[in-house]
N, C-alpha and C positions, 0 to 999 in steps of 0.2 A: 656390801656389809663392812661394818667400820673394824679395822683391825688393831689391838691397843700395843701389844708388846712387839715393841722393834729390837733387833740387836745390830749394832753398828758395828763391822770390823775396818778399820783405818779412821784415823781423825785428821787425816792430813786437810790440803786446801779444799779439797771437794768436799771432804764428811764437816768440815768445820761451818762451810757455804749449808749444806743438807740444816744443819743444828738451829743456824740462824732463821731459817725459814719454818721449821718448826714452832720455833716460837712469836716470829710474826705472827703465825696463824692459830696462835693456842692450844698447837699440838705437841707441845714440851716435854709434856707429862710420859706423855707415850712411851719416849727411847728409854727403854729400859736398861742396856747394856752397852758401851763402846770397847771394843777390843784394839788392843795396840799391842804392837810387839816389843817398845823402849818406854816405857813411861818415865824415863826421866827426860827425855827429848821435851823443849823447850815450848810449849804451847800456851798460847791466847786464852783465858778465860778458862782452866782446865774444870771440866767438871764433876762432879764427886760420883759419877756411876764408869767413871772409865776404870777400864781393868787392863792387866799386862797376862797376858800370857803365850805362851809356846805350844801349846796341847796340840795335835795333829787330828784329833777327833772334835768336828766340828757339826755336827748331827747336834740340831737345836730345836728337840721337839717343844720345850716350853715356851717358845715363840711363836708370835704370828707371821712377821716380817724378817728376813733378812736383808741386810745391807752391804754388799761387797763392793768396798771402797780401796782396796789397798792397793800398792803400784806392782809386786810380785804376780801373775799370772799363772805362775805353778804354784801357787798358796793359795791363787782365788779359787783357782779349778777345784779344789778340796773341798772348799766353804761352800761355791753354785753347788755341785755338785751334788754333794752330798744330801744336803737340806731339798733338791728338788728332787731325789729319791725318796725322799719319806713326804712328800706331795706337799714342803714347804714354797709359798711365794716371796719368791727373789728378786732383788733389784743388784744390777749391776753395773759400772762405769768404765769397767776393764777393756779395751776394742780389742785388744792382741786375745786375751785368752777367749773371748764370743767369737774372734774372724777364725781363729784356728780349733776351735770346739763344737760350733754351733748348729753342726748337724748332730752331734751327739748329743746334747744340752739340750733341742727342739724333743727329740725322742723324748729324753726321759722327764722330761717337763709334760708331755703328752701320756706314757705310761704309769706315771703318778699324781696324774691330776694335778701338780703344782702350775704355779707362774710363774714365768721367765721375762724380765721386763728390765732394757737397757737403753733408754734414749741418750742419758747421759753418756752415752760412750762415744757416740757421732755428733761432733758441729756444734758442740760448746752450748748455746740457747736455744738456737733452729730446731724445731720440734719435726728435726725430719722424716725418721723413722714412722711417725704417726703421720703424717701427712700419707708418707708411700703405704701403710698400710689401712689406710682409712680411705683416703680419699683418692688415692689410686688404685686402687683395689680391683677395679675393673674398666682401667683407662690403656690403652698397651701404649707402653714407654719405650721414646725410641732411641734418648742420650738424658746421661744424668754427666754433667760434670760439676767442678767446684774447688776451694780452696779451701781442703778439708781438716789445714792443720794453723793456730793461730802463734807459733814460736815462731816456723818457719816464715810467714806473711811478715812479721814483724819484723826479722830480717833484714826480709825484701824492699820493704819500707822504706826502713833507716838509709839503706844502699842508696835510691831511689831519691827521697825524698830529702834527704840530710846528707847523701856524699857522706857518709860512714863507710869502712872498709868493713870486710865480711867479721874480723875478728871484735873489730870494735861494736856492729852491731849485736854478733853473738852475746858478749858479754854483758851485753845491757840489756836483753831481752831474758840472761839466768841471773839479773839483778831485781828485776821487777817480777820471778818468779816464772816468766815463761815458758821457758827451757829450763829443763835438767842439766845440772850437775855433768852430765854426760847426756850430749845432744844426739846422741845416732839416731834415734827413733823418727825424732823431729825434724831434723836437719838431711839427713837418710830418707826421707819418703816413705818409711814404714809404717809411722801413726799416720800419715795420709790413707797407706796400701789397705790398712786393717778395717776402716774405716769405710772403704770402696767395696771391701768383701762383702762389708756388711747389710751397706745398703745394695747391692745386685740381689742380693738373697730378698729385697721385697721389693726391689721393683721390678726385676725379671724371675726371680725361682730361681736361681742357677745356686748353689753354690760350690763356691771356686775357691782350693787352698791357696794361700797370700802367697809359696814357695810358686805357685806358675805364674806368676805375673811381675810383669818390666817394671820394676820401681828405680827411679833417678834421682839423688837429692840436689842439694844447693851448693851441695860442698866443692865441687870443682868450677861454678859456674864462674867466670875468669873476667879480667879488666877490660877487656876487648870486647866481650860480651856483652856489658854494662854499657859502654861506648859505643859499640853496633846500635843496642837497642835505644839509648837515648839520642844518638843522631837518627832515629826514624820514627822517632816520637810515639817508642813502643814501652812498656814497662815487660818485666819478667816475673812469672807468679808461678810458683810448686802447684799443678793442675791437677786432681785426680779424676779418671774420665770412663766412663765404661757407655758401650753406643753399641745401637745395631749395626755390622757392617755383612750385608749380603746373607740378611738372617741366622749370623753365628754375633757371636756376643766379644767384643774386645776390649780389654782393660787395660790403662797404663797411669803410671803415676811420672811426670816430666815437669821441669823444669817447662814451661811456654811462653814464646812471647806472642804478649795481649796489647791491641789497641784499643784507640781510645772509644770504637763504639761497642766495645764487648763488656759485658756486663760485671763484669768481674776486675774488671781496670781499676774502678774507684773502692776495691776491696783492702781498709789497710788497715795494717799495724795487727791486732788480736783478733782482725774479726774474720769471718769468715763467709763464704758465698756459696748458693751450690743454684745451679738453674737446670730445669728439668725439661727435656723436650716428648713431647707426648703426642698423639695420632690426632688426635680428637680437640685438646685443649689448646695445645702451642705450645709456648714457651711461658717458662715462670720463675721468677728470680724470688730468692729468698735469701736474706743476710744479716746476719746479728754477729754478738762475741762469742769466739768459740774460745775462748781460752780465760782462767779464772775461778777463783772462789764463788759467787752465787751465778752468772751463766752456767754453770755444770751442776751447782747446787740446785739449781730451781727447776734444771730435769728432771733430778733425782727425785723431789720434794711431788713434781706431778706425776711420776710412774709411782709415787707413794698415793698420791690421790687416785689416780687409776684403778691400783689392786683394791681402792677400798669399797671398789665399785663392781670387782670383781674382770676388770677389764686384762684383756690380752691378746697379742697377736695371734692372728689365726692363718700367715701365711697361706691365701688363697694361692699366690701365684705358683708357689714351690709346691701347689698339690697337682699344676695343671700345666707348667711352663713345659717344655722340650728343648730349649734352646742346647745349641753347642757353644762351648768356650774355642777360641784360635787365637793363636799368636800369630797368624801367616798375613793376615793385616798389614800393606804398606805403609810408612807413613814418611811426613817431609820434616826433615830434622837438619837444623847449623850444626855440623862439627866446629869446634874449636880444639887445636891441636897444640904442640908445644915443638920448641923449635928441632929437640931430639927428634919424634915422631915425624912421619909425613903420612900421608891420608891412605896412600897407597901400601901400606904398609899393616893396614887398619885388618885383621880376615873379617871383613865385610863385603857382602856380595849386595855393591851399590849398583843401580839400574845408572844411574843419573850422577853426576857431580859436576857441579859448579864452584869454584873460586870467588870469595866475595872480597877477596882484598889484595894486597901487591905482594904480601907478605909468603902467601904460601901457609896459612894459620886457619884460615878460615872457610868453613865449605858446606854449601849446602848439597844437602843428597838425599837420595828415596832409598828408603830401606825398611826393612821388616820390620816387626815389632821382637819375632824370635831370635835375629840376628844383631839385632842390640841386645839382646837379656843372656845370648851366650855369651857377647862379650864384654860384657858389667864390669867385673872383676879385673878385666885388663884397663876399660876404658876409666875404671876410679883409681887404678894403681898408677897410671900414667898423668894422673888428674886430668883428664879429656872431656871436656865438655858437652854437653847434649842440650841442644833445647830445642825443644818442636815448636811447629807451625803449623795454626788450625786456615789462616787465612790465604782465602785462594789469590786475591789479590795484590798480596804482597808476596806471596811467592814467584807469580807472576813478574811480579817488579823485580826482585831481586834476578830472577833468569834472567830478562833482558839485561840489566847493568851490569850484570858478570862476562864469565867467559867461563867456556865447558871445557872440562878436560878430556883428552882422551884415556879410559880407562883400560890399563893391559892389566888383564888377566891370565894367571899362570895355568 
């Protein structure tokens, strides 16, 4: 059923992206209302239905659509929230407040007969969410990984491809609008993490608060590291990764170094990659722009086509999954250290270490997933480096070329 009155809250890049698709499609008329909290902030083409206000009461029974567009998380939860208490259909773009809400948010979208519908908040154009719940619906998934965030990629890139240093790439990537003003989210692994919550929740049923899971950003990853991976003819890509490991479910969000036959190598600048490994089908890569005005926009504009069709997720797998979440997961990860630091020094209970350089700087080691996430906070305060390794065969290579240390243990 076609629904006419929309209300927009935020007109930022995405609600501006949303506006123009509207009227591509001769759906203009529709938006009735856009809500902003500064209407003297500086915008493109302003239109004569935008409104300023502050009111904290956000229950919009003379609407058909709501639209939560804005970057606050504790303002969106008000606006979802509310409106899908009185059995309104919701569109949202927000990953943080759906990754840390969305067992609550499913309830009361199920309790009030409303809809709940947020593609735009995962992988920028990748219409991923609907794929997992469409078309896997009854495939069992047994690795979804991807490069879930298009600032950080972009980055990566510039480093990569242009020999920019980390600062100089940052700044061109919050010139062109990529990044925030204030990178932590993007450059931090947390719009990767929020992102990974989300999609687990439809391609295994799990869901999993983003506070237990090992997220790593870009921010420490060091010259040496850059130099490592270009004399092995590897690049470095922000990975977020959730996989079956021994029928428990493990998540991490790492810095990885990717070669040239992984699928995700030739992923650059804004876009983004996610490839799905599954029982029955294989492997399936999928990659567009995840970052931007109309790739975020033209989610948004199809979860509008969607509800008007009455469409919504029906999280099959979350009514049937069992899975466990662990962090006890081994995995093989380069330390990069600083000359104050030595490795031994690290409270990591490493099985394995190898030395990959003359320096004393460099080392690979097998270690947990829970014993990297205790120690997060030491290892970004020291700027200590982490980058995993999926590949068995360069892991291999590097053992041999190295030399093992002996580990003493207190």
């Amino acid at each position: 059923m076609r629904t006419n009155k929309i209300k927009l809250y935020g007109f930022g890049v995405v609600g501006q992206g949303f506006q123009l698709y509207l009227g591509n499609n001769e759906d203009a008329k529709r938006l009735h209302t856009i809500i902003v909290k500064d209407d003297t902030k500086k915008r493109k083409n302003v239109p004569s239905i935008i409104e300023c206000t502050n009111d904290k009461t956000v229950r919009d029974r003379d609407m058909d659509v709501i639209l939560e567009l804005i970057s606050s998380p504790e303002e969106a939860y008000g606006i979802v929230a509310e409106n899908l208490e009185i059995g309104k259909k919701v569109i949202s773009a927000n990953k943080k407040l759906i990754a840390e809400n969305l067992a609550e948010l499913i309830e009361v979208e199920k309790t009030n007969k409303g809809i709940f519908l947020y593609e735009g908040a995962v992988c920028g154009s990748i219409p991923i969410i609907r794929v997992l719940n469409d078309f896997y619906a009854n495939e069992p998934i047994q690795e979804i990984k991807g490069i879930f965030n298009g600032s950080s990629n972009y980055i990566l890139s510039k480093i990569f491809n242009e020999n920019l240093c980390y600062e100089e790439a940052l700044a061109q990537a919050q010139e062109l609008g990529f990044a925030e003003a204030n990178p932590t989210s993007d450059v931090g692994g947390f719009d990767s993490l929020y992102k990974l919550v989300i999609l687990t929740v439809h391609a295994f049923g799990k869901i999993i608060k983003p506070e237990e899971i090992l997220n790593i950003g870009i921010q420490s990853i060091s010259e040496s590291d850059i130099k490592f991976a270009q004399k092995n003819n590897l690049k470095i890509k922000l990975v977020a990764k959730v996989s079956l490991v021994e029928d428990e479910l493990s998540l991490t969000v790492l810095p990885t170094l990717i070669n040239v036959h992984n699928d995700l190598y030739d992923v650059e600048n804004e876009f983004n990659g996610v490839v799905i490994k599954s029982e029955n089908i294989g492997k399936q890569f999928y990659k567009g722009k995840g970052a931007g005005s109309l790739p975020t926009g033209s989610m948004v504009y199809a979860d509008l086509k969607a509800i008007d069709n009455d469409y919504k997720y029906d999280y099959k797998k979350l009514r049937t999954s069992n899975y466990q979440f662990s962090n006890d997961n081994k995995i093989t990860v380069i330390i990069s250290v600083n000359k104050s630091i030595d490795i031994k020094e690290l409270e990591l209970e490493i099985t394995n270490i190898f030395t990959l350089d003359n320096y004393n700087k460099q080392f690979l080691v097998e270690v947990s997933i829970e014993e990297l996430k205790a120690n997060k906070i030491k290892l970004q305060k020291e700027r200590i480096s982490v980058l995993a390794i999926e590949d068995r065969d360069l892991i291999n290579k590097l053992t041999k070329s190295s030399y093992q240390e002996e580990l003493i243990l207190a």
